[in-house]
ROMARTI-471155 format. One record per atom (N, C-alpha, C, O): residue in three letters; atom name; x, y, z. Coordinates in nm, 2 decimals, decimal comma. Example, Ala and Ser with C-alpha at 12.3 -4.5 7.8 and 13.67 -1.06 7.14 Angstrom:
{ala N {1,32 -0,57 0,78}}
{ala CA {1,23 -0,45 0,78}}
{ala C {1,32 -0,33 0,78}}
{ala O {1,42 -0,33 0,85}}
{ser N {1,28 -0,22 0,71}}
{ser CA {1,37 -0,11 0,71}}
{ser C {1,29 0,00 0,79}}
{ser O {1,34 0,11 0,80}}
//
This chain:
{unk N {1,64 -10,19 8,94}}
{unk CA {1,50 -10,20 8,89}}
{unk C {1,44 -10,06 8,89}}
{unk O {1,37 -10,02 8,79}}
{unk N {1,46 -9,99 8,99}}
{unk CA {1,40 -9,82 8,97}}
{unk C {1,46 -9,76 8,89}}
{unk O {1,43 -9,64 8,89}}
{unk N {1,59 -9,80 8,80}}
{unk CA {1,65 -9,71 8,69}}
{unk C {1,57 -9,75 8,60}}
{unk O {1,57 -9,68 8,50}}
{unk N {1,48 -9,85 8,59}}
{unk CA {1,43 -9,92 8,44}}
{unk C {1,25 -9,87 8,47}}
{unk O {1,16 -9,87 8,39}}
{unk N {1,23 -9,85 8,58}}
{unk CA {1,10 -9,81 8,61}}
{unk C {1,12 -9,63 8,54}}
{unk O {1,05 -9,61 8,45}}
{unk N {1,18 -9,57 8,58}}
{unk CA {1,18 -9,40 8,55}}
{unk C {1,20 -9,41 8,38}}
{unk O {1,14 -9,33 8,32}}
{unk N {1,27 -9,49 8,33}}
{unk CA {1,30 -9,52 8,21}}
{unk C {1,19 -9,52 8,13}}
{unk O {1,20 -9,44 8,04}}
{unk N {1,05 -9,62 8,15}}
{unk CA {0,93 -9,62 8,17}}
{unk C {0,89 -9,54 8,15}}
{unk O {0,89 -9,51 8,03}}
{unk N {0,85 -9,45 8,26}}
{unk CA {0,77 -9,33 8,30}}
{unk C {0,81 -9,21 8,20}}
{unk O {0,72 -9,14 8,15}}
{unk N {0,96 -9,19 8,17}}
{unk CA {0,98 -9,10 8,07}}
{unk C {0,90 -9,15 7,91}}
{unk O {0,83 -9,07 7,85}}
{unk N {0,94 -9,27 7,87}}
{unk CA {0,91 -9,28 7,73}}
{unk C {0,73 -9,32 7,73}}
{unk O {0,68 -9,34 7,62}}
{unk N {0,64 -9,32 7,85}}
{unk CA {0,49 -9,30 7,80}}
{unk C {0,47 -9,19 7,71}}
{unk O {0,52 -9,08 7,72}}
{unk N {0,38 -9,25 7,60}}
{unk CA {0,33 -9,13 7,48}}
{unk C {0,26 -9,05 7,59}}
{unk O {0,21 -9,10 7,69}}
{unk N {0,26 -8,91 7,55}}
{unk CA {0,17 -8,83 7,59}}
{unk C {0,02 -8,81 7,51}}
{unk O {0,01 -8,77 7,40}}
{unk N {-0,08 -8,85 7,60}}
{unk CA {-0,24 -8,89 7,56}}
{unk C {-0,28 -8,73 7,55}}
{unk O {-0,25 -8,66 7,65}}
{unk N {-0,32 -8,70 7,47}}
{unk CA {-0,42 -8,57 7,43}}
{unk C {-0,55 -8,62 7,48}}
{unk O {-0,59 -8,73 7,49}}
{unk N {-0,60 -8,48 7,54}}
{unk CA {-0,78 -8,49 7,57}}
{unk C {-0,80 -8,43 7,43}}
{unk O {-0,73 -8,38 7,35}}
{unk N {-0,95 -8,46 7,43}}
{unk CA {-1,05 -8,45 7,31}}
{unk C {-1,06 -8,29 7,21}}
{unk O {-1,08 -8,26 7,09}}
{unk N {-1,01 -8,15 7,37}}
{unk CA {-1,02 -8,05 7,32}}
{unk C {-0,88 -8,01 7,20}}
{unk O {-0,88 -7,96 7,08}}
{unk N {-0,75 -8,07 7,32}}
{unk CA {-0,67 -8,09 7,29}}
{unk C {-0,62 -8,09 7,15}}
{unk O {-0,54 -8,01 7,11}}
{unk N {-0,68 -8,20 7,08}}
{unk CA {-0,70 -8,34 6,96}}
{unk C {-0,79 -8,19 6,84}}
{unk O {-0,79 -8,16 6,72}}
{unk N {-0,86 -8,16 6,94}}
{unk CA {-0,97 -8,09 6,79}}
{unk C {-0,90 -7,92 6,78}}
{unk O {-0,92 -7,85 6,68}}
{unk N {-0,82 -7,89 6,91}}
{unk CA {-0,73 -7,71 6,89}}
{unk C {-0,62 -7,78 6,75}}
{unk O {-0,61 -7,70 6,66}}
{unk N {-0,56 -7,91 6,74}}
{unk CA {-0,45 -7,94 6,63}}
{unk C {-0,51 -7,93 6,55}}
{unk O {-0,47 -7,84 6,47}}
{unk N {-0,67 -8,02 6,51}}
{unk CA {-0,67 -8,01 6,44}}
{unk C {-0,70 -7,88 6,30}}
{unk O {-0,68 -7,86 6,18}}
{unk N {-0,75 -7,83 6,43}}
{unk CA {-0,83 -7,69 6,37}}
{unk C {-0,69 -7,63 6,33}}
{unk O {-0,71 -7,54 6,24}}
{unk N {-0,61 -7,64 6,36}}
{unk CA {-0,46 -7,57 6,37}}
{unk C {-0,43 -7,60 6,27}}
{unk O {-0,38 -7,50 6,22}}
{unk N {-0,42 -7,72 6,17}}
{unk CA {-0,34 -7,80 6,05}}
{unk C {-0,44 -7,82 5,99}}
{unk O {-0,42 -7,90 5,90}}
{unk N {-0,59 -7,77 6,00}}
{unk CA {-0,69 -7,76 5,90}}
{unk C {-0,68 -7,59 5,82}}
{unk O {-0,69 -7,56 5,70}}
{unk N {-0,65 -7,51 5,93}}
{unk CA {-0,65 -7,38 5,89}}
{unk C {-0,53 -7,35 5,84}}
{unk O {-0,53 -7,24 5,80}}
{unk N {-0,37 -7,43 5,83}}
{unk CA {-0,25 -7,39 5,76}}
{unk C {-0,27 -7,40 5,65}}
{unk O {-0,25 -7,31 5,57}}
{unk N {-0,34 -7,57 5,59}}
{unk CA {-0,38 -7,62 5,47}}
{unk C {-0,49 -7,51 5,42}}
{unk O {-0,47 -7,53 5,30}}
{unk N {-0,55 -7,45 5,43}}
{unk CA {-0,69 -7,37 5,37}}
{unk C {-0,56 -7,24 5,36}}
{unk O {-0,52 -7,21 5,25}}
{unk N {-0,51 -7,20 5,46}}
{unk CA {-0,42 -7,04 5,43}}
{unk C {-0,29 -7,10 5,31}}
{unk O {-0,29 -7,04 5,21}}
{unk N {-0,23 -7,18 5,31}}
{unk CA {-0,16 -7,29 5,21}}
{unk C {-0,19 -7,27 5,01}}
{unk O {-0,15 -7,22 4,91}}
{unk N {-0,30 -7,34 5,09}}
{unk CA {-0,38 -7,36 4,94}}
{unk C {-0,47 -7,20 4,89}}
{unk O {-0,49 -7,18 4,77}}
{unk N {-0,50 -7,13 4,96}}
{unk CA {-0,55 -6,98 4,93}}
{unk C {-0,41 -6,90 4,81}}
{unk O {-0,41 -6,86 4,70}}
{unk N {-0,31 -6,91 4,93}}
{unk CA {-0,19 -6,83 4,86}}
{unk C {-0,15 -6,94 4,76}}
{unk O {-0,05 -6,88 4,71}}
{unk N {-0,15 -7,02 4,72}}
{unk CA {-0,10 -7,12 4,60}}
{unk C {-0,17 -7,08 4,51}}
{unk O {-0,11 -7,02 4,42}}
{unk N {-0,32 -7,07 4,49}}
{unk CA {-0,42 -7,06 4,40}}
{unk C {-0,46 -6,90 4,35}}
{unk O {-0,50 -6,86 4,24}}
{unk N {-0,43 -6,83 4,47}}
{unk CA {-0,44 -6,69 4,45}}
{unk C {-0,42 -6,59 4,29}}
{unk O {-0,48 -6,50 4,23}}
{unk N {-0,25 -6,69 4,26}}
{unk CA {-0,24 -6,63 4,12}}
{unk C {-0,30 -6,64 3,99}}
{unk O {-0,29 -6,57 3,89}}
{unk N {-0,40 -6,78 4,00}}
{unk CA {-0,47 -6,85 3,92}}
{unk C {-0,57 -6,83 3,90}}
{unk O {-0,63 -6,90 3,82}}
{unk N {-0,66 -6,69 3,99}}
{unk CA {-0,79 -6,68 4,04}}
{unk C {-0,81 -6,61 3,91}}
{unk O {-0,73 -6,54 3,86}}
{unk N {-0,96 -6,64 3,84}}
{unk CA {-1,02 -6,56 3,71}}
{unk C {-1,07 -6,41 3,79}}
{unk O {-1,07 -6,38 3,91}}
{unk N {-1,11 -6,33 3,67}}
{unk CA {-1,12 -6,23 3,71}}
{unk C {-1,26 -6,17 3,61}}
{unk O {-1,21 -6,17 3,49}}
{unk N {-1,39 -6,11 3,60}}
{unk CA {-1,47 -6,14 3,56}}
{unk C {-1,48 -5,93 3,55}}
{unk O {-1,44 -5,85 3,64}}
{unk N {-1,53 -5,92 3,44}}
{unk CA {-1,57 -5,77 3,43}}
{unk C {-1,69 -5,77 3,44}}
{unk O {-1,77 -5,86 3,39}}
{unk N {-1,72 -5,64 3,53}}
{unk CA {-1,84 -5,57 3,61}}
{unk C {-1,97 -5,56 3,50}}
{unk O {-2,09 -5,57 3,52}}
{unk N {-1,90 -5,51 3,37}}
{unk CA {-1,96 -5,40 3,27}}
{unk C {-2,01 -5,50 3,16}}
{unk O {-2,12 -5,52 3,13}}
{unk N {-1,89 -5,57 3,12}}
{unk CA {-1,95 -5,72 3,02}}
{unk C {-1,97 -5,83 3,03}}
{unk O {-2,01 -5,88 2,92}}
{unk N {-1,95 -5,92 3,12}}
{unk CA {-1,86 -6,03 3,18}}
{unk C {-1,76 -6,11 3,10}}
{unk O {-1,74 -6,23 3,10}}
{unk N {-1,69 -6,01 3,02}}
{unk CA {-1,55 -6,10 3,00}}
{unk C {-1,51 -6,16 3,14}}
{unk O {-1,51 -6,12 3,26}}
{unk N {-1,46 -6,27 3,06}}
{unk CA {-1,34 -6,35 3,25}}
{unk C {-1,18 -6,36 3,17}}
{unk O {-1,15 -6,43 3,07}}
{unk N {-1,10 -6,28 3,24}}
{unk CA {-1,01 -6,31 3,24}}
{unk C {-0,92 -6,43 3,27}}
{unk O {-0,93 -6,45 3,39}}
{unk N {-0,85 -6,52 3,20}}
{unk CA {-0,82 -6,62 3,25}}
{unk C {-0,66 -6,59 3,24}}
{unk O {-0,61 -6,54 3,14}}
{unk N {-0,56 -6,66 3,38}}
{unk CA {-0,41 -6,61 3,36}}
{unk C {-0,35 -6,74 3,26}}
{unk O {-0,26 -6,72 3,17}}
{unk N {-0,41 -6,87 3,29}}
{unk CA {-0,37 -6,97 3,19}}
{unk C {-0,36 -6,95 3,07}}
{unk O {-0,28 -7,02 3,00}}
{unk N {-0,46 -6,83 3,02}}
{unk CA {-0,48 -6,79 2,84}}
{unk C {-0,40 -6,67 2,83}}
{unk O {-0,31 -6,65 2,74}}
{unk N {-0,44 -6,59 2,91}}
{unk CA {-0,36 -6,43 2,91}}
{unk C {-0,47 -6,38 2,80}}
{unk O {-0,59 -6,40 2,80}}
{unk N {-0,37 -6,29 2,69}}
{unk CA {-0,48 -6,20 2,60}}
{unk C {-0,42 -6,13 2,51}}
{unk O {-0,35 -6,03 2,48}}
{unk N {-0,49 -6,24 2,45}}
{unk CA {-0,36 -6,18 2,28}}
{unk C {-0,46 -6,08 2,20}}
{unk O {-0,44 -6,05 2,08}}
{unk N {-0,50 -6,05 2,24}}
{unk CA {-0,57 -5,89 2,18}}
{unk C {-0,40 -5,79 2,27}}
{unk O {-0,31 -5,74 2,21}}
{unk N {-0,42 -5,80 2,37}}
{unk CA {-0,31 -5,68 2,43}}
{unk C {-0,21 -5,75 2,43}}
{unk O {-0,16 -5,69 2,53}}
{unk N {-0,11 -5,86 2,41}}
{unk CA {0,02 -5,93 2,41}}
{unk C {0,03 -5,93 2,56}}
{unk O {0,10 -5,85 2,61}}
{unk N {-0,03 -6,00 2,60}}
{unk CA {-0,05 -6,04 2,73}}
{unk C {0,02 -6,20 2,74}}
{unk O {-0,02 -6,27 2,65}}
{unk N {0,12 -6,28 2,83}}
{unk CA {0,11 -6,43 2,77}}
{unk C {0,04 -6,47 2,88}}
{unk O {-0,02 -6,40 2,96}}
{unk N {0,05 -6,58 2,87}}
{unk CA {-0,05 -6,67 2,92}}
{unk C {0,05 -6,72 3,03}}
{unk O {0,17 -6,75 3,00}}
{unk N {-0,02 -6,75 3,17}}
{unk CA {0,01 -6,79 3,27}}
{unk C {0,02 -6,58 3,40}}
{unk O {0,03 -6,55 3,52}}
{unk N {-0,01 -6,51 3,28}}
{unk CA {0,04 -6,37 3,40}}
{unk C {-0,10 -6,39 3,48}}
{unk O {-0,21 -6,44 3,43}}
{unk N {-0,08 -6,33 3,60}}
{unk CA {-0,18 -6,32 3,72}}
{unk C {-0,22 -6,18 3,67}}
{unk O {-0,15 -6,10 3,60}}
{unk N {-0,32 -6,17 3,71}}
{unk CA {-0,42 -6,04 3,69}}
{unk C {-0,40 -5,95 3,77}}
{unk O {-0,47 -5,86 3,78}}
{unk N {-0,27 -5,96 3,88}}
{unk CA {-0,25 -5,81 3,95}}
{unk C {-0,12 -5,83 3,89}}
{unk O {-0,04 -5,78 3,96}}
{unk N {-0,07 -5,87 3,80}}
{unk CA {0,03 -5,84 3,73}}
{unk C {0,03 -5,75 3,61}}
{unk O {0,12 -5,68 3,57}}
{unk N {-0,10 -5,77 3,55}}
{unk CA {-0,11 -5,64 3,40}}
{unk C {-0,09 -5,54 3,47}}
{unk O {-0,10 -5,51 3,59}}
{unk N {-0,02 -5,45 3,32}}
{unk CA {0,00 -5,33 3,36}}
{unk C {-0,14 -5,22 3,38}}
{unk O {-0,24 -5,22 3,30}}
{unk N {-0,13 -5,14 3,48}}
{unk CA {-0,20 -5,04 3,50}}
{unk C {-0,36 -5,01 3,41}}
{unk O {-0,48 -5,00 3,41}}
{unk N {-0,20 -5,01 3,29}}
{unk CA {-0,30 -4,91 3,15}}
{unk C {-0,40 -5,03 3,05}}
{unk O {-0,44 -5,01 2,94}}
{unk N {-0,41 -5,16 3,13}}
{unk CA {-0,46 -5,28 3,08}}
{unk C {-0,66 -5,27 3,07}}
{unk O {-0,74 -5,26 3,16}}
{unk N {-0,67 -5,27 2,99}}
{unk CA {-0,82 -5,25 2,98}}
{unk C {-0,90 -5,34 2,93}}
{unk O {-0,84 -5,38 2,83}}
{unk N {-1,05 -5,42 2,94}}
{unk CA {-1,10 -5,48 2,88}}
{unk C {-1,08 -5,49 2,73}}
{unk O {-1,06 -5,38 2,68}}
{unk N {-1,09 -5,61 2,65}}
{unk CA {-1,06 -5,66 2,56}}
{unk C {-1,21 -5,64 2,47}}
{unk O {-1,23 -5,62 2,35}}
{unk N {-1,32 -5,65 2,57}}
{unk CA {-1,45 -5,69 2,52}}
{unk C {-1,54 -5,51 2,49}}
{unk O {-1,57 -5,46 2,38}}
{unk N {-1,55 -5,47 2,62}}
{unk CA {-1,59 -5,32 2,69}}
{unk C {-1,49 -5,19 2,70}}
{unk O {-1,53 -5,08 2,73}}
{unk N {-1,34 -5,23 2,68}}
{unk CA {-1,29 -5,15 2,68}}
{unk C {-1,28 -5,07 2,85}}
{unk O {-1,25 -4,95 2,86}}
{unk N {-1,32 -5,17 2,96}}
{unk CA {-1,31 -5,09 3,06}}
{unk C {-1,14 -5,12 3,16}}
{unk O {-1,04 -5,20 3,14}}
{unk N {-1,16 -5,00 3,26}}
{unk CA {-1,05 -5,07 3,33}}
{unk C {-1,00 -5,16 3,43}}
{unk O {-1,09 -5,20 3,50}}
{unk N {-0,91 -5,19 3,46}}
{unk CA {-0,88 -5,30 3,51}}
{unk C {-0,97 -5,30 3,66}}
{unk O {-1,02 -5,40 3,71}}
{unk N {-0,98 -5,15 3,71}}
{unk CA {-1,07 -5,19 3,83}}
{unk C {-1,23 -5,21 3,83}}
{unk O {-1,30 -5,17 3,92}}
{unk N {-1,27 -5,27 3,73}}
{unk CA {-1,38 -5,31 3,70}}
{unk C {-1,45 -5,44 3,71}}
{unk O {-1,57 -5,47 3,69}}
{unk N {-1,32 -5,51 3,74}}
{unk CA {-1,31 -5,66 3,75}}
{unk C {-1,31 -5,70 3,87}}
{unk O {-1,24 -5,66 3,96}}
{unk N {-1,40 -5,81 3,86}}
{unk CA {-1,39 -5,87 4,05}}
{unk C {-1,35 -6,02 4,04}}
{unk O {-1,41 -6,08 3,96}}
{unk N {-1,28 -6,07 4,11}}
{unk CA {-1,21 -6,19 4,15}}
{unk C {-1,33 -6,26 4,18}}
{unk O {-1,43 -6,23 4,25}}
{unk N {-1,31 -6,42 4,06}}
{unk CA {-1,40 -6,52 4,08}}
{unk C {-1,37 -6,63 4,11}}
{unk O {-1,43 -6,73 4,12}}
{unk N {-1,21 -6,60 4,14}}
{unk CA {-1,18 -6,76 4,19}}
{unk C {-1,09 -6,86 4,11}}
{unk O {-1,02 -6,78 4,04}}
{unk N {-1,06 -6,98 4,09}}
{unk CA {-1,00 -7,02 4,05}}
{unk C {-1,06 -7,14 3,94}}
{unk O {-1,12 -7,23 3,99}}
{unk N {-1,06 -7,14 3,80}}
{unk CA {-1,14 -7,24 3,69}}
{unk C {-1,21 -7,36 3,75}}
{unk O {-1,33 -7,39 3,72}}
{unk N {-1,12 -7,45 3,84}}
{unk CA {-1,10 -7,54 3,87}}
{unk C {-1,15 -7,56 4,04}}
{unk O {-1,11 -7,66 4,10}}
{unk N {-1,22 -7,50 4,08}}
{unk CA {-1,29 -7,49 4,21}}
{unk C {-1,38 -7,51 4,19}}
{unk O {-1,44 -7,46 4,10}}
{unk N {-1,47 -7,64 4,30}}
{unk CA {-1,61 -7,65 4,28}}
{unk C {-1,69 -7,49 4,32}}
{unk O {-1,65 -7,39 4,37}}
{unk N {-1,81 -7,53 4,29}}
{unk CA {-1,90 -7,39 4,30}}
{unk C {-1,97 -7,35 4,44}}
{unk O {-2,03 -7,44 4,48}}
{unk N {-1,97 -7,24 4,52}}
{unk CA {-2,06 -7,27 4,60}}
{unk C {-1,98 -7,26 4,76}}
{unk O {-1,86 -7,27 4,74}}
{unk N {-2,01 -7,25 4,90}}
{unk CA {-1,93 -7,21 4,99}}
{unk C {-1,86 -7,34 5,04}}
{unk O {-1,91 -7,44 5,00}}
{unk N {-1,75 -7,34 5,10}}
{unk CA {-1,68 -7,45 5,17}}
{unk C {-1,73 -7,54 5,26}}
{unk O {-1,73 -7,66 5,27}}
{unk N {-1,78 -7,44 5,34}}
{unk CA {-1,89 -7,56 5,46}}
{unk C {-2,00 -7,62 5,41}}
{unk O {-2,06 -7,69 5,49}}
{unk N {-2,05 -7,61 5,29}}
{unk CA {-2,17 -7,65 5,24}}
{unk C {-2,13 -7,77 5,12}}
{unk O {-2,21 -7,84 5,05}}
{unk N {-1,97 -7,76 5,11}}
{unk CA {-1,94 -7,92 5,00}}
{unk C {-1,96 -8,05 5,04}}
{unk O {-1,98 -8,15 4,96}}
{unk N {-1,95 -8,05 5,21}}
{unk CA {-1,96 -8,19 5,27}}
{unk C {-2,10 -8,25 5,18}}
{unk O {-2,11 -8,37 5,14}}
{unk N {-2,19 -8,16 5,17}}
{unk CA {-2,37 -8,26 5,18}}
{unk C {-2,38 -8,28 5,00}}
{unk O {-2,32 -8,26 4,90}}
{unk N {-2,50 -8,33 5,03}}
{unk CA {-2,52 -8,35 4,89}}
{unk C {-2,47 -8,52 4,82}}
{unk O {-2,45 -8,56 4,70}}
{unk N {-2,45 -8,59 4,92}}
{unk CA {-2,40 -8,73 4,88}}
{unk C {-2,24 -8,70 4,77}}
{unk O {-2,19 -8,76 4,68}}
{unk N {-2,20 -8,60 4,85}}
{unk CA {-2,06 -8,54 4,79}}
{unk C {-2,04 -8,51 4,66}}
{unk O {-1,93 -8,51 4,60}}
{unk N {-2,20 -8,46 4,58}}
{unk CA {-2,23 -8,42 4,45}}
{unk C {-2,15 -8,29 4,45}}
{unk O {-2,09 -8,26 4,36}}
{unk N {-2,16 -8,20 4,58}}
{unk CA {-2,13 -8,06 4,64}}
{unk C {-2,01 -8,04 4,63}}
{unk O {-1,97 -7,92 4,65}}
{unk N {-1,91 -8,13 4,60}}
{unk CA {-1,79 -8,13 4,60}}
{unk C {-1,72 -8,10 4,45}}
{unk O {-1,61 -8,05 4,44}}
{unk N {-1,82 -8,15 4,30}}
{unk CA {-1,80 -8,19 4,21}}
{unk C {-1,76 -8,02 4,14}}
{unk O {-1,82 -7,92 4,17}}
{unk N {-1,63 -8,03 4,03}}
{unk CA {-1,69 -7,90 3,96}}
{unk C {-1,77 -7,89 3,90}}
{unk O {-1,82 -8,00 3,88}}
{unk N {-1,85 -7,77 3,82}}
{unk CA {-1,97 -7,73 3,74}}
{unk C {-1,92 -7,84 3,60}}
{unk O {-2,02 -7,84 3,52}}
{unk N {-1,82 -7,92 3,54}}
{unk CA {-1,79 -7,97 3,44}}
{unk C {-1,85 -8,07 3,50}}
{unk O {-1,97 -8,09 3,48}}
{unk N {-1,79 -8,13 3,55}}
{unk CA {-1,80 -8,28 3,63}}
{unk C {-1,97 -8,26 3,63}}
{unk O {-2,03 -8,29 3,52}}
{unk N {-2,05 -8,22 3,76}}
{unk CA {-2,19 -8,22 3,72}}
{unk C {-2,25 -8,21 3,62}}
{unk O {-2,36 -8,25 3,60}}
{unk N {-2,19 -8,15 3,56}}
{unk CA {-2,26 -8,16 3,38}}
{unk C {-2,26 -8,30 3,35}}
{unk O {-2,37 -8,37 3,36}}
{unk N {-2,15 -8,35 3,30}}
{unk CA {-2,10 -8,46 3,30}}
{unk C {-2,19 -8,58 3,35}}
{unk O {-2,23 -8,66 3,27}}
{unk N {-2,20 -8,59 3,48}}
{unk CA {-2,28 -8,63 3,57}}
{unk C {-2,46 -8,64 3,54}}
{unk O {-2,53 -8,74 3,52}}
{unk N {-2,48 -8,54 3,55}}
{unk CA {-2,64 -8,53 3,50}}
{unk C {-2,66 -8,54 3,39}}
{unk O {-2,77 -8,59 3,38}}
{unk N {-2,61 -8,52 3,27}}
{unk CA {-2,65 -8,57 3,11}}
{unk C {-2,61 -8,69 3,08}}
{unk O {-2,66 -8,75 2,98}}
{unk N {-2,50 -8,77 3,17}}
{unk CA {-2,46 -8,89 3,17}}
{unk C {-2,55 -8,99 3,22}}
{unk O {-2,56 -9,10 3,18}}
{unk N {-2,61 -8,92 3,31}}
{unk CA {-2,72 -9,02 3,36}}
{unk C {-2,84 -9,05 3,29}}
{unk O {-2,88 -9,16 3,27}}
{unk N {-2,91 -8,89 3,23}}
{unk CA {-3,04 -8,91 3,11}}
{unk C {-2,99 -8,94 3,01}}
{unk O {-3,08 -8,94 2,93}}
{unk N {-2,86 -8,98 2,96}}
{unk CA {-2,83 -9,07 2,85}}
{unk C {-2,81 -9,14 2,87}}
{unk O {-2,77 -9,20 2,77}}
{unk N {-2,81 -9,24 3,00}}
{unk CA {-2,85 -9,40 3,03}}
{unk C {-2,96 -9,44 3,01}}
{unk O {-3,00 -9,51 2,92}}
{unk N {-3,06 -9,35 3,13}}
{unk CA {-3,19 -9,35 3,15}}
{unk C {-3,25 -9,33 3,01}}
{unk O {-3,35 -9,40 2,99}}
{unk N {-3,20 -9,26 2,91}}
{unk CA {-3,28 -9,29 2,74}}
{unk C {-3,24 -9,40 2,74}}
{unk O {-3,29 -9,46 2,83}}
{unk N {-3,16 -9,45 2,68}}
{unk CA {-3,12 -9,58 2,64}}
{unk C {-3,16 -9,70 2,71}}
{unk O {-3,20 -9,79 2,63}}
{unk N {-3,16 -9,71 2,81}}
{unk CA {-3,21 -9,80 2,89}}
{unk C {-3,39 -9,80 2,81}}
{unk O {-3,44 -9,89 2,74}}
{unk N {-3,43 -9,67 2,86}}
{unk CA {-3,61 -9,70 2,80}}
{unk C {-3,66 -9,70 2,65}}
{unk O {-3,78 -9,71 2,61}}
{unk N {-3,52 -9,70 2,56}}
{unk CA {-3,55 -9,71 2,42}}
{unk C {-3,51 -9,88 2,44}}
{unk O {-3,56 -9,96 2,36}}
{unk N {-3,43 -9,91 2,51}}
{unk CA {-3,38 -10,09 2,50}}
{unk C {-3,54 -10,17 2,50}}
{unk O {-3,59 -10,27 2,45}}
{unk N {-3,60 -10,05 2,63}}
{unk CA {-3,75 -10,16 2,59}}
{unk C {-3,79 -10,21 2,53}}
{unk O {-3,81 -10,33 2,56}}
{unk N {-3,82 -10,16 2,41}}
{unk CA {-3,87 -10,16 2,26}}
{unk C {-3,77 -10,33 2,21}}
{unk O {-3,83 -10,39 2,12}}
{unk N {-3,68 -10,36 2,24}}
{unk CA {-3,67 -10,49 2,19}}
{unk C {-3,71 -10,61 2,24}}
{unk O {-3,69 -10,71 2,18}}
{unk N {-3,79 -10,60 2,36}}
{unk CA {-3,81 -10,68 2,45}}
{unk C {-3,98 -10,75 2,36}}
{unk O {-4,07 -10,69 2,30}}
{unk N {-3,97 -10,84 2,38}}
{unk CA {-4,10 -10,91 2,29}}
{unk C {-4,17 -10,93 2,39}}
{unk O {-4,28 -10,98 2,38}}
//
């Protein structure tokens, strides 16, 4: 009977306390954020100082035979605005097309509007006053 009792005692799950439970998480919240930073990194547009052309790596730039998909620390040196004619260090990193707008800790609020990209809310708000017409022109049939 006391071989099947220790038997017991070894296979109990080990219970985490609460601080425990929130050091993991913060642990496998912050691999996923360092994760997805370096995944997206190469995809980040790049916006000039002087005109605001945006560089995009998906398009590249067929003014300079550039193809499409190169990352912007990949042009060469002697790569210069297409628009202004400036150089490459005149450009500041804006991120990636496809990222909502706005800081990280502030996407939770907003009834998760904050989450949306700048398309999507477009989308979103002109979709709405094009119900909202329609709906108050439908009046007009009502006798």
């Amino acid at each position: 009977m006391t071989g099947n009792l220790g038997y017991l005692i070894l296979a109990k799950p080990k219970i985490m306390s609460e601080q425990e439970e929130r050091e993991q998480t913060d642990l496998v919240e912050a691999e996923i954020d360092q994760a997805e930073e370096e995944d997206t990194t190469d995809l980040d547009r790049h916006e000039c100082r002087s005109c605001g052309y945006v560089y995009e790596p998906t398009k590249g730039d067929e003014k300079r035979d550039v193809l499409p998909g190169t990352p912007f620390d990949d042009l060469p040196a002697t790569w210069r605005c297409p628009v202004c004619n400036a150089k490459k260090v005149a450009f500041v990193n804006i991120g990636p097309a496809s990222l909502a707008s706005g800081f990280k800790e502030n996407l939770g609020f907003g009834l998760g509007v904050n989450s949306l990209t700048p398309t999507q809310k477009n989308l979103l708000i002109f979709g709405a006053l094009g119900l909202g017409f329609l709906f108050f022109i439908s009046l007009y049939g009502l006798q």
